[in-house]
VEXDREN-2710 file (C-alpha; in Angstrom, 1 decimal):
% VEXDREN-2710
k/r/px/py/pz
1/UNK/-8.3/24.6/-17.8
2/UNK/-10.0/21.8/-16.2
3/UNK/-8.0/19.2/-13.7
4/UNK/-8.0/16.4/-16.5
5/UNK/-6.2/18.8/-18.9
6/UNK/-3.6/19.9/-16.4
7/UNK/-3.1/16.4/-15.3
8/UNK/-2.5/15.4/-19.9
9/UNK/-0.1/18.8/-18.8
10/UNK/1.8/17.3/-16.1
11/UNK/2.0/13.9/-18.4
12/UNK/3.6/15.5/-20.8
13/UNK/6.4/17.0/-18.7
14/UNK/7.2/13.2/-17.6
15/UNK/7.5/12.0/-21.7
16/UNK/4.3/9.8/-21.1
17/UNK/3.2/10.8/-24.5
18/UNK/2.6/7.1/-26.8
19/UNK/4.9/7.1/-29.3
20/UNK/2.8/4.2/-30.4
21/UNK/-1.1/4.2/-31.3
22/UNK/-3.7/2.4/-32.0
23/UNK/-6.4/3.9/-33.8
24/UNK/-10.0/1.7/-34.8
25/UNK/-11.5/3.4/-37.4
26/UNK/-15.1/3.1/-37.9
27/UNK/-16.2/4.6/-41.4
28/UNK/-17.8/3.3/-44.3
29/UNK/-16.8/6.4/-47.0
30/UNK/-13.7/4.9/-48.7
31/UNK/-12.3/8.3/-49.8
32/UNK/-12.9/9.6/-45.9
33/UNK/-10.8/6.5/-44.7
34/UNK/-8.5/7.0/-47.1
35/UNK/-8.0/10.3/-45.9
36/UNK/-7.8/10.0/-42.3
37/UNK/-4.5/6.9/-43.5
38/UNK/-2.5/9.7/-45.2
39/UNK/-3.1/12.2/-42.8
40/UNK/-1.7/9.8/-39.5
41/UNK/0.7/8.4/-41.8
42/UNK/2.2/12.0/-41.6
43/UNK/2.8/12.1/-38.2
44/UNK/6.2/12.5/-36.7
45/UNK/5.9/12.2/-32.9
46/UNK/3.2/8.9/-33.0
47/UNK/3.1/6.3/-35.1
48/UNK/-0.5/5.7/-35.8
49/UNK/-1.3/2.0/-36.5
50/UNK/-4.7/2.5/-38.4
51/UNK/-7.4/-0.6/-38.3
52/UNK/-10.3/-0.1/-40.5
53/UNK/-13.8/-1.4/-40.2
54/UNK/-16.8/-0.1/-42.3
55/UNK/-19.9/-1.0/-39.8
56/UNK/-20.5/-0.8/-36.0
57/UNK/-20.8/-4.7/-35.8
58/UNK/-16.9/-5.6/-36.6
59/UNK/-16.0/-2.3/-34.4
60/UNK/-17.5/-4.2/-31.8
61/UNK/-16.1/-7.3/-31.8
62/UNK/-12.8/-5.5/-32.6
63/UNK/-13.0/-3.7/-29.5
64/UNK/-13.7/-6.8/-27.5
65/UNK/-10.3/-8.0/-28.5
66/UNK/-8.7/-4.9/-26.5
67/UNK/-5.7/-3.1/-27.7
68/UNK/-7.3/-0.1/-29.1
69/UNK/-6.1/3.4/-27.7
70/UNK/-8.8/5.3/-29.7
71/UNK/-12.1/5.2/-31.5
72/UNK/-12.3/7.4/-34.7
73/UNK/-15.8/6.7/-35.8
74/UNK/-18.4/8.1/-38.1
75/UNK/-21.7/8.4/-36.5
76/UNK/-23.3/7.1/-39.4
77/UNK/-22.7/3.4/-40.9
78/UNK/-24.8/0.9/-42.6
79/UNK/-26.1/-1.1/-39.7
80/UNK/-26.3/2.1/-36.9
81/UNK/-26.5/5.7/-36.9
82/UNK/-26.6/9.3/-34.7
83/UNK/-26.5/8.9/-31.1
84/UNK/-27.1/5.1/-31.4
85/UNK/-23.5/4.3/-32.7
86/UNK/-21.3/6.4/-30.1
87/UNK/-23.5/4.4/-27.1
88/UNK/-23.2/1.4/-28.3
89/UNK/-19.3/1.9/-28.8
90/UNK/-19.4/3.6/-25.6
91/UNK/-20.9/0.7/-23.8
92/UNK/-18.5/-1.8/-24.6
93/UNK/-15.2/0.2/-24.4
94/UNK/-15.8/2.5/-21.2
95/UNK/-12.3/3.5/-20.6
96/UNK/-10.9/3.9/-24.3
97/UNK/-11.6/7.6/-25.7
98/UNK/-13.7/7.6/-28.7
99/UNK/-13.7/11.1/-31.5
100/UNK/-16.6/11.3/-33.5
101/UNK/-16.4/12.2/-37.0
102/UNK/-19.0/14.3/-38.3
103/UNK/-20.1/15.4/-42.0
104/UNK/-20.5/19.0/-43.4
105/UNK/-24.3/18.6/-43.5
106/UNK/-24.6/16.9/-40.1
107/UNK/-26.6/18.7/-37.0
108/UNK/-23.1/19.7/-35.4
109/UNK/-25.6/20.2/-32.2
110/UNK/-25.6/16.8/-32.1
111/UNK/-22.2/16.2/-31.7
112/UNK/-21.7/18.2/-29.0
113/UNK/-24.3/17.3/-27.4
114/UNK/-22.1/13.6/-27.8
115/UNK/-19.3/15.1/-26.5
116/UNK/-21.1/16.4/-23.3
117/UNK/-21.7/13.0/-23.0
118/UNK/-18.8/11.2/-22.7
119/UNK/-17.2/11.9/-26.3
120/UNK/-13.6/12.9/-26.4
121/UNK/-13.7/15.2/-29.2
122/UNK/-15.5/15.7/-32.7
123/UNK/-13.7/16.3/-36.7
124/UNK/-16.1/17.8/-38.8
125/UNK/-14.8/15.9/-42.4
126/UNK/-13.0/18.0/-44.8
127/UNK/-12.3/20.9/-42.0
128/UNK/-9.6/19.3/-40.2
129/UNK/-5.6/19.2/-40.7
130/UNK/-3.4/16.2/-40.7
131/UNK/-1.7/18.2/-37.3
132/UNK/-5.0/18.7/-36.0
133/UNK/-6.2/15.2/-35.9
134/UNK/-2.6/13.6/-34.9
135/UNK/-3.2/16.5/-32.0
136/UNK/-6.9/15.7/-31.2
137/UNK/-6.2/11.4/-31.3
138/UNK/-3.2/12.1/-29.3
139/UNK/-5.3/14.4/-26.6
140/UNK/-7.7/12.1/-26.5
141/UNK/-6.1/9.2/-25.2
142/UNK/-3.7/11.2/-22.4
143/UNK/-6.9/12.8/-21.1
144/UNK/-8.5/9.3/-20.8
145/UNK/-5.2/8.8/-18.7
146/UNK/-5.1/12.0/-16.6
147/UNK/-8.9/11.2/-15.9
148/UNK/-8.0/7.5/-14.5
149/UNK/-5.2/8.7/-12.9
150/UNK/-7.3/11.8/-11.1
151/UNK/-10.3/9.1/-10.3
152/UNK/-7.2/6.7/-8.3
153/UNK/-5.5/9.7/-6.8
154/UNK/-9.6/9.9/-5.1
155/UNK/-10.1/6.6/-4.3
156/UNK/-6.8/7.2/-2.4
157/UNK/-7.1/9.9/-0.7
158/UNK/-11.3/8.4/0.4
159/UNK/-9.2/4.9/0.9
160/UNK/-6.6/6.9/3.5
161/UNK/-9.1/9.0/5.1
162/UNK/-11.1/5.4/5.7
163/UNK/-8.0/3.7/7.1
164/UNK/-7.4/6.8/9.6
165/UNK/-10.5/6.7/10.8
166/UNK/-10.7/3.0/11.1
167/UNK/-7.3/3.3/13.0
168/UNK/-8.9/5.9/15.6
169/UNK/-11.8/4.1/16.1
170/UNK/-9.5/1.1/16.4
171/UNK/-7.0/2.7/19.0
172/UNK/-9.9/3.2/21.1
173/UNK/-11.6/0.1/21.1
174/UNK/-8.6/-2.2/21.5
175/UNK/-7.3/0.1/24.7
176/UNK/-11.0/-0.4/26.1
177/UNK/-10.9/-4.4/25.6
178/UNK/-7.5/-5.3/26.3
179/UNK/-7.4/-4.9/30.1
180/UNK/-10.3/-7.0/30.3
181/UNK/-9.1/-9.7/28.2
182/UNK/-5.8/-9.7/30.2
183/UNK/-8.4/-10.3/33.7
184/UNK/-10.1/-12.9/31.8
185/UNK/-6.9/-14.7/30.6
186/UNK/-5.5/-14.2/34.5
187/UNK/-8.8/-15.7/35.5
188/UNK/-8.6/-18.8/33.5
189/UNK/-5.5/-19.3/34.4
190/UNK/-6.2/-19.5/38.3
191/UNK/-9.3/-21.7/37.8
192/UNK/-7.0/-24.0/35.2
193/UNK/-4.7/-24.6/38.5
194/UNK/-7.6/-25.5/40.6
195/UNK/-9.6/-27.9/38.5
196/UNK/-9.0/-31.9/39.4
197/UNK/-6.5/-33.5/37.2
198/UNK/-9.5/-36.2/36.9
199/UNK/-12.0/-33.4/35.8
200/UNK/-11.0/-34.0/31.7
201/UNK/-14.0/-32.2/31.0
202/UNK/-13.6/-28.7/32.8
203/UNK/-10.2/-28.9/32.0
204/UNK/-10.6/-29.1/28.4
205/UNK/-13.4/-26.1/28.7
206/UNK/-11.0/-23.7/30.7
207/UNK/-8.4/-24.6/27.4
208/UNK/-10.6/-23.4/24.7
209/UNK/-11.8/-20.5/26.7
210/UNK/-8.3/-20.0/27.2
211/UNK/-7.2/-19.8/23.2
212/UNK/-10.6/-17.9/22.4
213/UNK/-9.4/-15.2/24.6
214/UNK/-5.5/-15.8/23.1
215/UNK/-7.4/-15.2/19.6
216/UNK/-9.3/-12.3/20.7
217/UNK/-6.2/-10.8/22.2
218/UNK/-3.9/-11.4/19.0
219/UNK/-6.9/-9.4/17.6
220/UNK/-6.5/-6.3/19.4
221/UNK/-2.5/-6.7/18.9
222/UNK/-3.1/-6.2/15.1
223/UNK/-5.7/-3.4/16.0
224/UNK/-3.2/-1.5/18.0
225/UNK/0.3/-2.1/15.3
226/UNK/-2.4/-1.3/12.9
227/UNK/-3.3/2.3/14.4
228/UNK/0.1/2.8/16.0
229/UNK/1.5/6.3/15.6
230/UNK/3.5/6.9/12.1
231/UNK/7.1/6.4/14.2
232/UNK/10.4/4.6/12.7
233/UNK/13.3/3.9/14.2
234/UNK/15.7/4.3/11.3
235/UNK/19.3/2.6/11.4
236/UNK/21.7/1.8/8.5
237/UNK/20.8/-2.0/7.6
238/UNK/21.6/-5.0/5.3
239/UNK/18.3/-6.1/3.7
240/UNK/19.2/-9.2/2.6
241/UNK/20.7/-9.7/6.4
242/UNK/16.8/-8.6/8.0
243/UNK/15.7/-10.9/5.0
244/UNK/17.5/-14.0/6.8
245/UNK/16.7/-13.3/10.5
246/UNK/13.6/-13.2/9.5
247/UNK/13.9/-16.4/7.6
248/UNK/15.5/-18.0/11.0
249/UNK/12.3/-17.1/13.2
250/UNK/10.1/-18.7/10.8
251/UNK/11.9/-21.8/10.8
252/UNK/9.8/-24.1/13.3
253/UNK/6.8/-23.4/10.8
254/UNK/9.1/-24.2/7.2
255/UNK/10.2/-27.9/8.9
256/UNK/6.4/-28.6/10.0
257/UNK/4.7/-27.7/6.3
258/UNK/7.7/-28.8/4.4
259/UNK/8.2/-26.0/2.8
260/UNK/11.5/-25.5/0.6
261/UNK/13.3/-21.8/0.8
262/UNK/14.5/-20.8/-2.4
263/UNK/17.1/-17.6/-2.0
264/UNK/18.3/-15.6/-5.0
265/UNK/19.7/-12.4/-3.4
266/UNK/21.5/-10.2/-5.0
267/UNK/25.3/-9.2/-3.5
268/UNK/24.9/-5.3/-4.8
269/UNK/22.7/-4.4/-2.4
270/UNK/23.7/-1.2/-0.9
271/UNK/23.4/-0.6/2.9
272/UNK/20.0/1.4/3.2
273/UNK/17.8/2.7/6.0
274/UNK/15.6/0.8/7.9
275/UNK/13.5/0.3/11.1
276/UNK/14.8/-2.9/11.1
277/UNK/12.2/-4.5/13.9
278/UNK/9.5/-3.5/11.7
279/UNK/10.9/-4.6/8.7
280/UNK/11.8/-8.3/10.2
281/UNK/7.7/-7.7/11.1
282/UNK/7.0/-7.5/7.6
283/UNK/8.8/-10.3/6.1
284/UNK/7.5/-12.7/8.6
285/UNK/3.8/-11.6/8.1
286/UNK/4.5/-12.4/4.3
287/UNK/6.7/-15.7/4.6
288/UNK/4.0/-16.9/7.5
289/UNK/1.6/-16.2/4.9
290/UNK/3.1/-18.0/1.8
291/UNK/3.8/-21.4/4.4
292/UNK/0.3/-21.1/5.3
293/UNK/-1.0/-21.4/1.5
294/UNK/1.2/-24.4/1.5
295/UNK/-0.3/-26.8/3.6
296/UNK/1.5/-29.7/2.1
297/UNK/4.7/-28.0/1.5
298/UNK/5.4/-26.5/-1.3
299/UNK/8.5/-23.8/-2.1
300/UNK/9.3/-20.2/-1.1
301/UNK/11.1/-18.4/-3.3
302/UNK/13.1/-15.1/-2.5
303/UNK/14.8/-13.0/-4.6
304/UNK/16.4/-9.0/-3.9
305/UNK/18.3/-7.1/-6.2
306/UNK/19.1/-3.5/-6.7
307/UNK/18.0/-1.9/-10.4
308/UNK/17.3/1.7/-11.6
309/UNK/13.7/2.8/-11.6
310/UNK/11.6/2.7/-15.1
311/UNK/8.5/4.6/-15.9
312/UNK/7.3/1.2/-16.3
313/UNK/7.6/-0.1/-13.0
314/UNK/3.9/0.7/-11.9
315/UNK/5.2/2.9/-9.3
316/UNK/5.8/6.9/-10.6
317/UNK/2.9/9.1/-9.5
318/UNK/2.7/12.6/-10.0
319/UNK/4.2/15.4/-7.8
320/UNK/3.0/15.1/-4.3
321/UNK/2.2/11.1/-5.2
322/UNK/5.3/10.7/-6.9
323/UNK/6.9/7.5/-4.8
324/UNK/10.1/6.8/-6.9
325/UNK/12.1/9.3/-9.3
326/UNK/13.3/7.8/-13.2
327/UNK/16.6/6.6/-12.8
328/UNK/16.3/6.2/-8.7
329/UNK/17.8/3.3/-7.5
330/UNK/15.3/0.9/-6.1
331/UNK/15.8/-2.7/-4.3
332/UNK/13.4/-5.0/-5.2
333/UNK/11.9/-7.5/-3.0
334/UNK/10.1/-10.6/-4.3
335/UNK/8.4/-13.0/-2.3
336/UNK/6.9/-16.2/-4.7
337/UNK/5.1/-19.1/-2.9
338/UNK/3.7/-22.4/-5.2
339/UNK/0.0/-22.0/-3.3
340/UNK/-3.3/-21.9/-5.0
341/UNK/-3.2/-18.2/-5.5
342/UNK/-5.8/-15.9/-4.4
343/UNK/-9.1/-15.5/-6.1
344/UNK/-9.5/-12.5/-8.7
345/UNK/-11.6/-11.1/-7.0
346/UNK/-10.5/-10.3/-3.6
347/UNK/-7.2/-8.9/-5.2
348/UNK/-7.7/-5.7/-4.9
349/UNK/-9.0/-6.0/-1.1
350/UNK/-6.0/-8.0/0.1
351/UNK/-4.7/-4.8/1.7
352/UNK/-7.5/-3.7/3.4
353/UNK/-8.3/-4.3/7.0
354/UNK/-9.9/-8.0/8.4
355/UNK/-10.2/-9.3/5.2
356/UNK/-8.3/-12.7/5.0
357/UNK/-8.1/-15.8/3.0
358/UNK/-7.2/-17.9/6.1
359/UNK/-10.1/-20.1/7.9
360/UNK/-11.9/-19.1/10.7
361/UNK/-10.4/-18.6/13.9
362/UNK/-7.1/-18.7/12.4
363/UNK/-6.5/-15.3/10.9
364/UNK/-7.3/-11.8/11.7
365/UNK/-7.2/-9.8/8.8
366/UNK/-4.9/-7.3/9.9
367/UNK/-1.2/-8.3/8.8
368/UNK/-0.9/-7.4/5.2
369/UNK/-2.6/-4.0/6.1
370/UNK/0.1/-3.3/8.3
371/UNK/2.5/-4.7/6.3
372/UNK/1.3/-2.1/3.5
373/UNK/1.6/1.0/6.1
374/UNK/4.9/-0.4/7.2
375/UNK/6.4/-0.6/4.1
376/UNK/5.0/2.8/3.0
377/UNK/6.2/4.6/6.2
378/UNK/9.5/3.4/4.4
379/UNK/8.7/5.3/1.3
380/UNK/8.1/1.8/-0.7
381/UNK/5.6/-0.1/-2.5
382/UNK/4.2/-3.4/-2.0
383/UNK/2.0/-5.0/-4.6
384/UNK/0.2/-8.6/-4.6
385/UNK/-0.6/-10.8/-7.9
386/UNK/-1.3/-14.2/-8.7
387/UNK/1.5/-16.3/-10.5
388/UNK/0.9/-17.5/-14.1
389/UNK/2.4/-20.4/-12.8
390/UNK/0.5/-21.1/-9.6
391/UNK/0.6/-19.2/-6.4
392/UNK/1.1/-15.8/-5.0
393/UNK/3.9/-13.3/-6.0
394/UNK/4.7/-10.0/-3.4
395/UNK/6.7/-7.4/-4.8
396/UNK/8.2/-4.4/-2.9
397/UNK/10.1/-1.9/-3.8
398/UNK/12.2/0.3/-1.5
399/UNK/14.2/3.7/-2.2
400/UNK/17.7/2.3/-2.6
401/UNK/20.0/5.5/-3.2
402/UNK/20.2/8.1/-6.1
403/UNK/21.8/7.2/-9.6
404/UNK/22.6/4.4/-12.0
405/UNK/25.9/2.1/-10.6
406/UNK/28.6/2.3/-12.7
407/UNK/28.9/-1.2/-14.9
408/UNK/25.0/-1.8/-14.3
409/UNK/23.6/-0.1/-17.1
410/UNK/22.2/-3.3/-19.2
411/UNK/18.8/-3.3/-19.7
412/UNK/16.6/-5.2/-17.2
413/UNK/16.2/-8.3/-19.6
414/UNK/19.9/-8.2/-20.0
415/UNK/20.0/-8.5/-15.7
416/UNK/17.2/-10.6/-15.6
417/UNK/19.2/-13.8/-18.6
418/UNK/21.7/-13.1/-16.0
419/UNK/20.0/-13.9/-13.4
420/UNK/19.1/-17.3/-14.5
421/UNK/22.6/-18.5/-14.9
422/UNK/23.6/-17.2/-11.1
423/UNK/23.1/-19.3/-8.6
424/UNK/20.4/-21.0/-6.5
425/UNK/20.8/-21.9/-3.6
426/UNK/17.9/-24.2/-2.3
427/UNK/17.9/-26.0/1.7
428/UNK/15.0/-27.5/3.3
429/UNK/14.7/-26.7/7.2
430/UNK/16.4/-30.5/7.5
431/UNK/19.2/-29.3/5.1
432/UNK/20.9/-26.8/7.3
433/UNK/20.1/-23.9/10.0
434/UNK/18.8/-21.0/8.5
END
């Protein structure tokens, strides 16, 4: 049993089996269409919603729509045939599992020869069940999962490795640098005290020396925190508390942008465990980051509650990568600012280290990749994503305590209507001290 069918294995232990499916079926043979309806339509476990096309042109626009979970196509059609028809599907739906249906007098070498190329599966017509293809469709689509899931779980693990070497090489070059920077800053400093108060020029020299090597040095601070050994200081903590302390030393920067705090936290938060230096560490790297994509004010929104893990959440891994349990209690974290957003593209790079959307000289590139081990030393998740609306949305999610609260068993959309009638408090850093 190969690793992608023990992974469709473990799926199945976790319910991840669709009980919904969409199938694009490619065939021009009436009776054959026909067919392949009654047999899905017997299907107990999945509903099968069946979308017919007779030729590979409408397949193709069809699948350029999206929302197909499987391909059921003959090989040959009007306007393609053979090998032709499963590469050109192939080519414009990569990740969605196409079975090829085959006839009686077919060369079945050719269809496994499709199948050793990327194919799912293949039916020869008039030799399958209707159990046999619900099985096969239904196979098809959780290997295609198991085999995304497998190729992530590797770009983890290569992405870890990366970071821990990175952090080595890191530790050893901000130790070298450090003590030289702290001579150079000590050196500045001296000659600072002995230049002329008439001397404008020098003067203004030694100061930007002076911040170039404050720059450098803030640098090598996020090079250190960044490899620092994996140590907490756990203590029993009030989130919503380290949430507002954190609030209060980013004050001085809400006044000067103008920024509005918007604070929705939820009063069922239980007491949990937390290194709470560390923590306060993280919320400021993100609420610095939000003001900062604000330049002319703006609002920062905040909102915590408590709610029982879903499948759904983006979060359950498998086994050893398994980060939260169904039915875990999980506080929620979410940190909205009304900024430009960050481009598509450097998404998926926002955690990695130096890479920044600050300008120049004003940045280093380290604080949301420490942020990330910070809040994974914690045994969370922390994910980034544009707003529909405008702006940035951060969203972490920390082990909260084992089981469903009594009374707070309502669906989340049932929380979440609630949530819009509770109520908002808003201040500006002129309202009232944070």
């Amino acid at each position: 049993m190969d690793q992608a069918h023990e992974a469709a294995v473990r799926a199945g232990a976790h319910d991840e089996r669709p009980h919904h499916m969409t199938v694009l079926l490619v065939e021009d043979s009436a009776s054959d269409a026909m067919t392949v309806h009654r047999f899905l339509s017997e299907a107990r476990d999945v509903q099968f919603d069946v979308q017919l096309v007779d030729r590979l042109k409408p397949a193709m626009e069809r699948l350029a729509e999206g929302g197909i979970d499987v391909v059921l196509t003959d090989l040959m059609l009007p306007d393609s045939s053979g090998v032709d028809t499963f590469l050109a599907l192939r080519g414009r739906a990569m990740d969605t599992p196409i079975v090829v249906l085959t006839g009686v007098c077919d060369d079945d070498a050719e269809a496994v020869s499709l199948v050793q190329r990327g194919a799912s599966d293949y039916l020869v017509k008039g030799q399958f069940s209707a159990a046999m293809l619900a099985r096969v469709l239904r196979y098809a689509v959780e290997r295609k999962r198991a085999e995304a899931q497998l190729r992530q779980a590797h770009q983890r693990l290569i992405q870890a490795a990366k970071f821990e070497s990175i952090g080595r090489l890191a530790a050893g070059v901000a130790h070298e640098v450090k003590n030289p920077l702290a001579m150079l800053m000590i050196g500045i400093e001296m000659l600072a005290d002995r230049v002329d108060a008439a001397d404008r020029q020098t003067a203004a020299l030694l100061q930007d020396m002076m911040q170039a090597v404050k720059r450098a040095d803030a640098v090598i601070k996020g090079l250190l925190d960044f490899s620092a050994p994996e140590r907490l200081e756990m203590a029993v903590a009030d989130l919503n508390v380290v949430i507002e302390q954190s609030l209060r030393l980013v004050k001085h920067e809400l006044d000067r942008q103008h920024v509005v705090v918007v604070r929705r936290l939820g009063e069922a938060l239980p007491p949990m465990s937390l290194d709470r230096m560390k923590m306060e560490q993280v919320f400021v790297n993100l609420f610095m980051n939000a003001i900062q994509a604000m330049p002319g004010g703006g609002a920062l929104m905040i909102r915590t509650s408590v709610t029982p893990f879903a499948s759904d959440s983006g979060c359950q891994g498998r086994r050893r990568t398994d980060v939260f349990r169904l039915g875990e209690l999980v506080a929620v974290v979410e940190v909205e600012d009304t900024g430009q957003g960050i481009p598509p593209e450097r998404l998926s790079k926002v955690f990695d280290p130096f890479v920044t959307m600050k300008p120049a000289g004003q940045g280093t590139g380290l604080g949301l990749a420490v942020t990330k081990k910070i809040v994974e030393l914690h045994g969370g998740t922390i994910d980034i994503a544009n707003r529909a609306e405008g702006g940035v949305r951060v969203t972490m999610r920390l082990a909260a305590g084992g089981g469903v609260p009594r009374g707070q068993e309502a669906d989340s959309a049932d929380r979440r209507r609630a949530d819009l009638h509770a109520h908002v408090e808003v201040i500006s850093g002129q309202d009232r001290p944070l």
